[in-house]
N, C-alpha and C positions, 0 to 999 in steps of 0.2 A: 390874443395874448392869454384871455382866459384859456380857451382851450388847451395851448400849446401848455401851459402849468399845470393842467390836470392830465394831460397826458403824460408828461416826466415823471409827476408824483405816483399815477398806476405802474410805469414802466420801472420806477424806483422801487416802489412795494415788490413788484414780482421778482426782480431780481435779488431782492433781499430775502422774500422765502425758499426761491430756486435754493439759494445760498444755503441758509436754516434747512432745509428740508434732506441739501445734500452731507449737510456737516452731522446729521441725526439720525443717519443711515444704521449705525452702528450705535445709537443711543443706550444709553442704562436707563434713561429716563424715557417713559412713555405716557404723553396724555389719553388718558379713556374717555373721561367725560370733561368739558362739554364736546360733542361733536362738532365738525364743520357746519357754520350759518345754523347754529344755534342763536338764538334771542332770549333775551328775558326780560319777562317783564319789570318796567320801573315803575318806581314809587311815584309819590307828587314831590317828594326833592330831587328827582330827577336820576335815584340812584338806585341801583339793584345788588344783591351779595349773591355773586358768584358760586355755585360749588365746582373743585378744581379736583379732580378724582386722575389716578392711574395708577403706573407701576415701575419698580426699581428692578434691576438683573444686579448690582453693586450694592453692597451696602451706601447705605446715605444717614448721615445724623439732624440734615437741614435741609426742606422745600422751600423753594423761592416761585414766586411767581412776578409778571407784572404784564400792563394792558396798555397795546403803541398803535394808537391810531394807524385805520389801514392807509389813509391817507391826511394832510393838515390840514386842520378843522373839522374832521368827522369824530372828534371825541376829546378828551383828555387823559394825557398818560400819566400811568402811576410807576410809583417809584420800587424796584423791587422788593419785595415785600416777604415775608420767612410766613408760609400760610400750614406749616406743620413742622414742629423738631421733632426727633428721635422715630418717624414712624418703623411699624414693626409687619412682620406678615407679605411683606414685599409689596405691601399697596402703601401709596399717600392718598391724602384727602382732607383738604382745607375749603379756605372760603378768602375771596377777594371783593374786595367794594369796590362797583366800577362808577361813574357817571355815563350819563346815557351818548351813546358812542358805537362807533360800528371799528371792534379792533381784531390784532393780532395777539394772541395770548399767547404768550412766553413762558416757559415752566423749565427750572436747573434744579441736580441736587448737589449736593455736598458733604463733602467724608472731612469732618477738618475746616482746612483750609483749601481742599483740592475741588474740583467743580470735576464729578462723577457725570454726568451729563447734562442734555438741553433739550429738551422738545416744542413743538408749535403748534398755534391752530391758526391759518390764518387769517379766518372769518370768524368773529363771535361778536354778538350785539347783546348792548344793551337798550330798550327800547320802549315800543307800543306791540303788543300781541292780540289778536282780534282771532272771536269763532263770527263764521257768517252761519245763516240760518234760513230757512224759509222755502218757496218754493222756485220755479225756473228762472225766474229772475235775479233770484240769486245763486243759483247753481248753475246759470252759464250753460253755455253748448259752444261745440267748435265750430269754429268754421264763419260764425256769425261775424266777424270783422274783428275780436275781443284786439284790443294792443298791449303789446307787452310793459310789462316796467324797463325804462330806461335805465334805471339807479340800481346799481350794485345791491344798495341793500334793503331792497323791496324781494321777500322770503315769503318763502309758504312749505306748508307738510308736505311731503311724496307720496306719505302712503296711500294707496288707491283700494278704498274699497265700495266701488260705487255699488253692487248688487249681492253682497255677500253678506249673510248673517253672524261672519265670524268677527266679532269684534274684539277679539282677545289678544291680536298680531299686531299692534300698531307698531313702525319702524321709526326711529329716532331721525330720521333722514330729511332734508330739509335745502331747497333749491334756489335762485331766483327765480323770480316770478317772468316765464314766457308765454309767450300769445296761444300757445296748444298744450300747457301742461295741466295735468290732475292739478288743483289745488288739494288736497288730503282734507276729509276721507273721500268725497265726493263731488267737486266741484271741477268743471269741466271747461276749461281754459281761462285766459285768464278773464276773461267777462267786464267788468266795470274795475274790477277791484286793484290789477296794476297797475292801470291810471291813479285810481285813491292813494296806492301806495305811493308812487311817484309825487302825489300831491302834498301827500301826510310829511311824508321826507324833506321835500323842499320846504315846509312852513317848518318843522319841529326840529331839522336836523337830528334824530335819529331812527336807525332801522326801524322796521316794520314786518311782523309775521304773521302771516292768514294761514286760518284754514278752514272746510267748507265743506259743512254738513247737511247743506239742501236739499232736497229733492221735489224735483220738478212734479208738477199736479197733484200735490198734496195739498190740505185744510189745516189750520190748528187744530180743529176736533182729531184730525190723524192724528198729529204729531202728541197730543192728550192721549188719547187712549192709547198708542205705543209706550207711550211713558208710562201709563196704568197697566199695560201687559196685555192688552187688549189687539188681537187682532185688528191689521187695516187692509182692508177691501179698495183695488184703486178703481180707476175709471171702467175699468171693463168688468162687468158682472163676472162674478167665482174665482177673479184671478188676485192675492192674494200678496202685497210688498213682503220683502223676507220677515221673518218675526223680529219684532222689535223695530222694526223699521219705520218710518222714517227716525224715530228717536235715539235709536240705540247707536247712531254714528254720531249726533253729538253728544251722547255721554260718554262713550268713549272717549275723544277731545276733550272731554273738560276733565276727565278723569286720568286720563295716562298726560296728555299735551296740556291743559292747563294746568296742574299737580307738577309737573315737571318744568315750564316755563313761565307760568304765571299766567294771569289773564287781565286785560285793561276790560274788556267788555263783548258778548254777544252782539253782532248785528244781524238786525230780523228785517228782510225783507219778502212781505207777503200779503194775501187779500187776494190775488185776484182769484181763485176758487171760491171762494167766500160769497165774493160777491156775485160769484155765477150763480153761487146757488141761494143767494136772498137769504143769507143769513144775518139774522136782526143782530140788530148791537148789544144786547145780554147775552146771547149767547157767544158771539167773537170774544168779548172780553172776556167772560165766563172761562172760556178753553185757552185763551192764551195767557190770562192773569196764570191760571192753574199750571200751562206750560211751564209758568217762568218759574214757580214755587218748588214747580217736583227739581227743575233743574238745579237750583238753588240748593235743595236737599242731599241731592245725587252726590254735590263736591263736598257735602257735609259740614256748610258752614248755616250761620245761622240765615236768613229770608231776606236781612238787605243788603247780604253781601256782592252777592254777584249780579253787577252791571248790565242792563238791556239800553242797547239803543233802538230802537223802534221805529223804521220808515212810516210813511200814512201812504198805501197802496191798495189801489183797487182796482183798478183799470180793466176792463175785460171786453173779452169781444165776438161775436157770434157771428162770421161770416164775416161780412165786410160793417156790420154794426156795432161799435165798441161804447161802452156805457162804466159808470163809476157808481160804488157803492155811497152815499153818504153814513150810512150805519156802519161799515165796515173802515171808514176813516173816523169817525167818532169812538168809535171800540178802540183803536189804537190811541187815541188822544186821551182818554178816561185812563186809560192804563199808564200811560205817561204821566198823567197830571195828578193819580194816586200819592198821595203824600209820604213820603219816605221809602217808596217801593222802589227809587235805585232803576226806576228805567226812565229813559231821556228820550227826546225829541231827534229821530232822524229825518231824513228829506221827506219833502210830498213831492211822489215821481207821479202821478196819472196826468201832468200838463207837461210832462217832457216827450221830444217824438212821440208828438200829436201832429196827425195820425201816425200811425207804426205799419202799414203799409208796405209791406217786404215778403220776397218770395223765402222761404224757408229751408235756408241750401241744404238739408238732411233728406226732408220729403217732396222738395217740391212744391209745396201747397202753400197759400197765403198764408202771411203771419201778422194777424194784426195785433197781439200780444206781445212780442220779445223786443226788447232794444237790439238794433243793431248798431255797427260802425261808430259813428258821430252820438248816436245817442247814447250809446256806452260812457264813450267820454263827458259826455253832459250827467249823466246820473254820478256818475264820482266824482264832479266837479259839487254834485249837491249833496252827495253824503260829505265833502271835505268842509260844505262849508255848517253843516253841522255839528260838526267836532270841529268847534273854536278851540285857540289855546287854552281860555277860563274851563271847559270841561277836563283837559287834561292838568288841570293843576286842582280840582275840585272833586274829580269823582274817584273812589277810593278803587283801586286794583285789588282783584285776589293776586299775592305773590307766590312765586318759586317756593316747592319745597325743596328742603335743602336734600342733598345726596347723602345716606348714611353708610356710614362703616360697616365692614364683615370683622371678625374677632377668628384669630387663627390662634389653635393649641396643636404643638406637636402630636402623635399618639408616643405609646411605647409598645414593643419598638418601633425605630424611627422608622418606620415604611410608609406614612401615610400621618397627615393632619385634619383637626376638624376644623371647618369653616362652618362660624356661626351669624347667623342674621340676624338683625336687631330684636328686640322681644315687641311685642303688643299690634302684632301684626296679624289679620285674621286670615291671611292667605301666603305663601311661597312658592314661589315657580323660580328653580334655578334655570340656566341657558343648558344644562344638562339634562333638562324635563323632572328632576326629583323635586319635589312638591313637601318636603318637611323643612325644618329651621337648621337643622346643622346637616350639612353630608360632608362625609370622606374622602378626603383627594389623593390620590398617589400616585399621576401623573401628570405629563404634562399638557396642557388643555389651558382655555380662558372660561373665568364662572364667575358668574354674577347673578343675580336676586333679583326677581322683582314683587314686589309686597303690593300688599294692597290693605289698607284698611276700613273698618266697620263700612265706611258708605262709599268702598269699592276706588276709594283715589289710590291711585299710583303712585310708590317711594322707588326710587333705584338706588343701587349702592353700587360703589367704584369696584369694574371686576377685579379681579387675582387671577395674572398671567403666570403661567408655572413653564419653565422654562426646559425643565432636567426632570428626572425622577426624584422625587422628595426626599427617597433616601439619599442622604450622600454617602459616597464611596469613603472605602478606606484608605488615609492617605498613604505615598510613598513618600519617604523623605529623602533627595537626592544631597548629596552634600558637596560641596564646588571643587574640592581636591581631595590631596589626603587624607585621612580624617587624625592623625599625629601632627600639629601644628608646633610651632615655635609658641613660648608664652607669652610674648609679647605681640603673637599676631591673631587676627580671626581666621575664622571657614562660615563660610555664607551656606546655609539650612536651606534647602525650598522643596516646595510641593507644588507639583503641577496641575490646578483646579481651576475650573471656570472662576469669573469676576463674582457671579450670584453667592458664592461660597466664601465664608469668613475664617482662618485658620487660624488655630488657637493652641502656641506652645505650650508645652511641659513647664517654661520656666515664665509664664502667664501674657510673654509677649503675645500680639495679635498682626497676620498679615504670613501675605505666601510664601515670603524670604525671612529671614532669621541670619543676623552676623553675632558668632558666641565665639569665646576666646576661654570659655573657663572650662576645666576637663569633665568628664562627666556622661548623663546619656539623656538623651532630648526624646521626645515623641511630641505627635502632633496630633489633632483633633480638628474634624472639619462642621462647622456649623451653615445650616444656611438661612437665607431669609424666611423661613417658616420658622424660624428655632427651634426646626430638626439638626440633630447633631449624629456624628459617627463612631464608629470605634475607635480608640485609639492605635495610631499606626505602629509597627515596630520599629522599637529605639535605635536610633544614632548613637553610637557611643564617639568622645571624641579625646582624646588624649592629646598632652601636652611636655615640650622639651624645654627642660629649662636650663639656665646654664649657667653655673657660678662664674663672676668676676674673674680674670688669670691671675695669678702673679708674677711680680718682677724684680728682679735684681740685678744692679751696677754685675755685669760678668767680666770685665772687663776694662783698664783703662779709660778706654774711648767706647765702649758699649753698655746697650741694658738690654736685657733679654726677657722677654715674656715667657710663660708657660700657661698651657690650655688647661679647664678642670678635665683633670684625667676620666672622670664618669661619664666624659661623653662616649667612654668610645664603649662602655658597658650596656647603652641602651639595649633593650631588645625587639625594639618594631624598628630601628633606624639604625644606620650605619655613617661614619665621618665618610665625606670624599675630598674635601676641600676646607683648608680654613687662611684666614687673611685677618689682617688685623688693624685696627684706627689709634694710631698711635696720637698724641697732643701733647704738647710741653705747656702750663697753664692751660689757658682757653685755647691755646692755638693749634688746629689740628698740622700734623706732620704728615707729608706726602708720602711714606715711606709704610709699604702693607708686610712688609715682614716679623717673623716674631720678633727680633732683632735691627736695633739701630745705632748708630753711632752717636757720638755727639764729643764737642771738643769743648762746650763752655759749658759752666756749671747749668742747673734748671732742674725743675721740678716736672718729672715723666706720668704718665700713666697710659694706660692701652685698655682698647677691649678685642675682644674675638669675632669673627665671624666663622662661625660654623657649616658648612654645605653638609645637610644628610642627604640619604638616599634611601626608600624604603626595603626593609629587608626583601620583599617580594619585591622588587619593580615599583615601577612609578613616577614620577614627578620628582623633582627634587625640593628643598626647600633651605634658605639659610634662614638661622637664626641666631644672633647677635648677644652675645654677655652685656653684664651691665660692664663699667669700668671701673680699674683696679684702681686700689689705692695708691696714691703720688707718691713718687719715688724719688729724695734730690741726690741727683748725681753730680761727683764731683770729678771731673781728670784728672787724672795721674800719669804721669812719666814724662820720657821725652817728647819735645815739640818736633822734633824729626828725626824721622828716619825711621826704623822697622824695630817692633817690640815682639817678643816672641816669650808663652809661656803658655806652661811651668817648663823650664828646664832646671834639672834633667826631666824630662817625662817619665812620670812609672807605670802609662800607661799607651804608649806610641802616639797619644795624640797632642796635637802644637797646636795652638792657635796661636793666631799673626793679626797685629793692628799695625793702621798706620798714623798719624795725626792727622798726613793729606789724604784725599780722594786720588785714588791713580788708575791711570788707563792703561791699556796696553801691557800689563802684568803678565810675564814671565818667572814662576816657581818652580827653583832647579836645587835638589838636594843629593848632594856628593858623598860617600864614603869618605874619613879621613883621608883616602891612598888614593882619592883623586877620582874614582867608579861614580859614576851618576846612577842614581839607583831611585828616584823621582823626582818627576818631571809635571805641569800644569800652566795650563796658560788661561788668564782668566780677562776678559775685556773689562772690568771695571772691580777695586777693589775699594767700595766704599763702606764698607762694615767688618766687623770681626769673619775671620775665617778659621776654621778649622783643618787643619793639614790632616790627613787620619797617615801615618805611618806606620801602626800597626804589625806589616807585615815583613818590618826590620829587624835585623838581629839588636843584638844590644850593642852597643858601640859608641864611637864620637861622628859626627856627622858635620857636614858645613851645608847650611841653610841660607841658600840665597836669592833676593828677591831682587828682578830690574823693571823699570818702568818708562815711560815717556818723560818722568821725570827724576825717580830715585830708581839708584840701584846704591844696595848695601848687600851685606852676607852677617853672618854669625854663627857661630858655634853651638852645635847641640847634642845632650848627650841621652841617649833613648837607655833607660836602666829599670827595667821589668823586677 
């Protein structure tokens, strides 16, 4: 059942960073530091502060972070947490306290209220961090039976530098621990120590990281005078370990990988050269008290800071006769038992695989020196049980330095900014090879720093991904239609620019679209996360129609009639095509769009316009709507039926005709006195005032008659010019 629950929980985790990993494709937010199957060292409260470093493509005014168990019971999760506002320069860079735990680090930003993006890491420990040290017993070789770690979060260095004098490359890069990999800088599978790790894990539940600076057939008196600068001569006469060696791989480790992850303690396993060569017990402890001092020095803390656990080893063996130092296990004991000197008690391995009795799968030849298979696992059963939990709540870690900031200034002009690195640092190597405190950037590239101070420990700072050319472009301002608007409406402004860039109007709004409704002329400015900024683009100009109220007047018995402001049609970017109108009697709108309506009961009218332009060049069309006229009470007048006709006479040939009813089916037939029909009109619906235009009458008497589906009448009219 156990099982079956840790396998849902791993298959749950994966498919929730599958998920996160696919949804961050397209992220504005990018974590840099920490890396994948990072560790840090913890404190004795069991906690470690985080540094949380990367980069934005969107502006963001808020980082969040928080820490979700990779699986339940490997840690505790924190609540999200805001670990930087306002950063600037397109990098963030905060700090999170974790409990010691093996998680998924979560990191969002935020513009507002909107979530800019999400990124992951999905392995990051907080933990125990260990350098191993000594000669072939603790640098391992392959092939000897070494077992891997079982446990996800049993980690170790990659970087390999087993015979190289170059200690200036170490890689931030960091594995599970397998039965054939480099432990970094030098250790050569995984030997004793992914068993330890698997052991440390199960007693302390949390992660574990090694790394492993050994070298096989070395003395302390080497690993001393390498620390002194002193050439080491190995076993074969004139032939010569790289300079600095064996030492210089673990200062390096203590100087870039402890500096950068912290350190719980050194473990030293060694003696058996020692004791080949009958080296008395003032002199072991002589060269390796001194080893542990200069180390101590090298991180630049004071002499009882950093931590030695120290095996009692000696065991060696000459053909098939194997023998133990007792001077060279009392040398390691005087050194531990030193008062305040900050090294402890690890295993005494010389009665483990006794005898050691094994062919040597490299050469061939007897091996009565190396653990192999089972006895591997016996010795990290005896380092585990020297690191009790009382040592990990009692001996004090070097911790984590934190990660520092770069400082970004524009230049003028904007073609290029300087990126500055912290002050009080006695070396700089950007990832661009420039080696002073501030360089030039003006493309796009990733740069980051790494520092070193007085006694050569490593700082990093969170790089600066540049995305674009630093200069920004000058904007276009496209505008969404015409740019002569109605004044009651908008036109939407925009510029078409990457998300990295922040647009900055004339009327001091901020963002890539703009809705403005007042006349006038806009430009825009594009800023980006460097706060380099552009020229300004050229102006929008945007103009606006306005449109007085209509007025209206009873024209009529049964009607009232609107009229447009005559200035519309004066415009000179736009022309009338169309107008309609919203008539209402109080609050109540009337269904009727003409300028003109009837009405047979008293009430109070008003209307407004709608106007349709069209641009004098072509275009779009656009209406725009008057306010409404003042209320007009109308009152009826005349008869309740039948057909009302005036003015007669006419003195200008035109009649208008009401009716009290709505009539259908209208037939208009107007006759000379002498009987001549001389016009004629047929109209489907007569529900409002009409205008007869007769105009092109002589002057005379006329009979004007009008039939319907339900009135027909006639009357007399006299057209007098």
């Amino acid at each position: 059942m156990q099982r079956r629950t840790t396998t849902y929980w791993r298959w749950l985790n994966v498919l929730l960073i599958v998920f996160m990993t696919v949804g961050t494709l397209m992220a504005q937010v990018k974590i840099t530091f920490p890396v994948e199957r990072a560790i840090f060292q913890r404190n004795n409260a069991n906690q470690a502060v985080i540094s949380i470093g990367g980069y934005y493509t969107q502006a963001v005014d808020r980082i969040e972070a928080r820490l979700v168990p990779v699986l339940a019971g490997q840690g505790q999760a924190t609540d999200w947490t805001t670990i930087q506002t306002n950063p600037s320069g397109g990098t963030f860079l905060g700090t999170l306290t974790g409990r010691g735990g093996w998680y998924t680090l979560e990191v969002r930003g935020f513009y507002g209220p909107n979530q800019i993006g999400r990124d992951a890491i999905s392995r990051v420990g907080v933990g125990e961090v260990f350098l191993i040290a000594g000669q072939s017993n603790a640098q391992g070789f392959f092939d000897f039976g070494a077992p891997a770690a079982t446990d996800d979060r049993v980690n170790a260095v990659t970087w390999d530098n087993q015979n190289s004098d170059k200690t200036n490359n170490p890689t931030l890069t960091f594995a599970q621990v397998t039965a054939n990999m480099v432990i970094g800088p030098r250790g050569r599978s995984a030997w004793c120590w992914g068993a330890l790790g698997d052991l440390l894990v199960r007693k302390l539940n949390v992660p574990v990281m090694f790394m492993n600076a050994s070298w096989f057939d070395t003395s302390t008196q080497n690993w001393l005078d390498a620390a002194n600068g002193k050439p080491v001569e190995s076993r074969v006469p004139g032939v010569f370990l790289p300079p600095g060696m064996p030492y210089a791989n673990l200062k390096a480790s203590l100087q870039y990988y402890g500096s950068i992850l912290g350190l719980r303690a050194v473990l030293w396993l060694q003696g058996e050269n020692d004791a080949a060569a009958r080296v008395t017990k003032a002199a072991y402890q002589n060269s390796l008290q001194g080893l542990v001092n200069v180390a101590r020095i090298e991180q630049g803390e004071v002499l009882s800071s950093l931590p030695w656990v120290l095996s009692r080893t000696s065991r060696y063996a000459f053909n098939s006769a194997s023998f133990v130092s007792q001077d060279v296990i009392d040398a390691q004991t005087a050194v531990i038992n030193i008062p305040f000197n900050k090294c402890y008690g690890g295993p005494f391995t010389d009665n483990i695989q006794v005898p050691r009795l094994a062919k040597n799968p490299v050469n061939g030849e007897d091996d009565y020196v190396h653990f192999q298979g089972q006895g591997l696992v016996d010795v990290a059963r005896a380092w585990d049980n020297s690191l009790p939990p009382s040592f990990f709540a009692t001996v004090v870690p070097v911790m984590a330095r934190t990660v520092l900031p770069i400082s970004i200034s524009c230049n003028t002009p904007a073609v290029s900014f300087n990126a500055k690195a912290p002050n009080g640092f006695s070396s700089y190597l950007w990832s661009t090879g420039e080696t002073t405190q501030i360089i030039t950037v003006k493309g796009a590239g990733t740069y980051q720093v790494t520092m070193k101070d007085n006694a050569g420990n490593t700082y990093l700072t969170a790089p600066i991904t540049v995305t674009e050319n630093v200069e920004p472009p000058v904007p276009t301002i496209t505008p969404s239609g015409e740019q002569v608007i109605c004044a009651d409406s908008t036109i939407t402004l925009s510029v078409n620019v990457s998300a990295v860039n922040t647009v900055t109007w004339s009327n001091s709004f901020e963002g890539r679209t703009i809705s403005v409704k007042n006349p006038g002329q806009y430009t825009a400015r594009i800023s980006n996360i460097y706060g380099c900024s552009s020229a300004v683009s050229s102006p929008v100009t945007i103009k606006t129609i306005s449109i007085k109220a209509p007025s209206i007047v009873q024209s009529g018995p049964y009607s009232v009639q609107a009229a447009v402001d005559s200035t519309i049609y004066s415009f000179a970017d736009s022309k009338v095509s169309a107008i309609s109108w919203d008539w209402q009697q109080g609050s109540r709108a009337l269904p009727n769009k003409q300028s003109a309506i009837k009405t047979t009961s008293i009430g109070a009218f008003s209307v407004r316009s709608r106007v349709t332009f069209v641009s004098s060049t072509g275009g779009s069309s656009r209406t725009c709507v008057s306010p409404f006229s003042s209320e007009i009470t109308v009152r009826p007048a005349g008869e309740e039926e039948g057909l009302i006709i005036y003015p007669n006479p006419s003195r200008h040939g035109k009649i208008a005709i009401e009716t009290f009813q709505d009539l259908t089916n209208v037939q208009i037939t107007v006759a000379h006195i002498s009987g001549q029909v001389v016009y004629r009109e047929k109209l489907p619906v007569l529900d409002v005032r009409k205008v007869v235009d007769l105009s092109h009458l002589p002057d005379g008497e006329y009979i004007f008659k009008i039939s319907s589906t339900t009135l027909n009448d006639s009357r007399r009219i006299i057209i007098d010019y």
